[in-house]
C-alpha positions as CSV (number, residue, x, y, z in Angstrom):
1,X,14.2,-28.9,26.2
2,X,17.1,-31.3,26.9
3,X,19.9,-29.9,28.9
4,X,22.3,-30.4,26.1
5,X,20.2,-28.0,23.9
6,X,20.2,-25.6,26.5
7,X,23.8,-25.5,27.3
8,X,24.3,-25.1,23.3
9,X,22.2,-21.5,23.5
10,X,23.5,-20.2,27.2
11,X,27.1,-21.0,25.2
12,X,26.1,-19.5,22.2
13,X,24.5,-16.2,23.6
14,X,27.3,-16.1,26.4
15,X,29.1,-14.0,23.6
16,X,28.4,-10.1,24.3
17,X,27.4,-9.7,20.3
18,X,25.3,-12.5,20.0
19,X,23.4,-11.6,23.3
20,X,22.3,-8.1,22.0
21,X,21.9,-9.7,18.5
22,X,18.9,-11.5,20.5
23,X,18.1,-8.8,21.9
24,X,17.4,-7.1,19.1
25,X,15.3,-9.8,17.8
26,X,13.0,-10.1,20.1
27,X,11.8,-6.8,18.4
28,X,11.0,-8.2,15.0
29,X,12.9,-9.8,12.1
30,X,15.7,-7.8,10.9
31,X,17.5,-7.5,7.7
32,X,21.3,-8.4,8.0
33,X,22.0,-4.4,7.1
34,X,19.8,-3.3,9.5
35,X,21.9,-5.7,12.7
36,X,25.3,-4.1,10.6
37,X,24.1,-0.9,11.3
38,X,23.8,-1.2,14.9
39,X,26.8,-3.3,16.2
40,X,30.9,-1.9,15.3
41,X,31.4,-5.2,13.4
42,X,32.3,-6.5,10.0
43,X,29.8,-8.6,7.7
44,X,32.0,-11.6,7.7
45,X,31.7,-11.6,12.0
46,X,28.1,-11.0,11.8
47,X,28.0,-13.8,9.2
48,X,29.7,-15.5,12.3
49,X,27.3,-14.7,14.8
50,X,24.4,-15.2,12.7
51,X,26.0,-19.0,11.7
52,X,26.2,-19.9,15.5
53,X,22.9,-18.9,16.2
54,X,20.8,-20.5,13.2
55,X,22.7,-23.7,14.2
56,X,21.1,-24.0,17.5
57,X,17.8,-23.4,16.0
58,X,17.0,-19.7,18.1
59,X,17.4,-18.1,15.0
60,X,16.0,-18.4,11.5
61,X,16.8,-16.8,8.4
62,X,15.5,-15.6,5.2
63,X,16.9,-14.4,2.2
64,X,15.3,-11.8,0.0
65,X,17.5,-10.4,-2.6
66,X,21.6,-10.2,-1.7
67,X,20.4,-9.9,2.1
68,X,19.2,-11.8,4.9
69,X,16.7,-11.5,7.1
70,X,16.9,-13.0,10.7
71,X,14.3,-13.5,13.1
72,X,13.5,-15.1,16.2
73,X,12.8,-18.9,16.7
74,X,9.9,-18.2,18.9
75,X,9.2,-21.8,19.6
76,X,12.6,-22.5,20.3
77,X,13.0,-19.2,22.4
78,X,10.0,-20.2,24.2
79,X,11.4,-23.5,25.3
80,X,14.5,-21.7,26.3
81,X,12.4,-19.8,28.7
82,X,10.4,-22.2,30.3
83,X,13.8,-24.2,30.9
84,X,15.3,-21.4,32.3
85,X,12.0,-20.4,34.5
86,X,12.3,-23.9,36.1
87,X,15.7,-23.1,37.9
88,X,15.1,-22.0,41.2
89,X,17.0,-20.8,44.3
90,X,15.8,-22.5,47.6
């Protein structure tokens, strides 16, 4: 992973939302109704979020019906983690 990609998702997920949105994630896809449910937010800042997040590729989504479904980009999640895991503290 490229250190411009991984500023992109620490900026991205630096939001309090957005963080718990992956949080939530990590669980299992979930349908948009399902992520309303749980957060105090509107559909159009969840259509926010969710924007934000499939543009940096961590999140993918799926439409079925009126909704959609999000899910994890393992892969890219995976990168993420590995990046991150190489930062140490001397």
């Amino acid at each position: 992973m490229k250190d411009e990609e991984a500023a992109l998702i620490c900026k991205a997920i630096g939001d309090l939302n957005r963080l718990q949105i992956v949080q939530l994630l990590t669980q299992g896809e979930r349908c948009a109704c399902d992520i309303l449910e749980r957060f105090s937010i509107t559909q159009p800042t969840l259509s926010h979020h969710m924007k934000i997040l499939c543009a940096i590729n961590l999140v993918q989504a799926r439409k079925e019906g009126k909704w959609c479904h999000y899910s994890l980009n393992c892969e890219k999640f995976k990168e993420f983690k590995e990046y991150i895991g190489k930062l140490v503290c001397c």
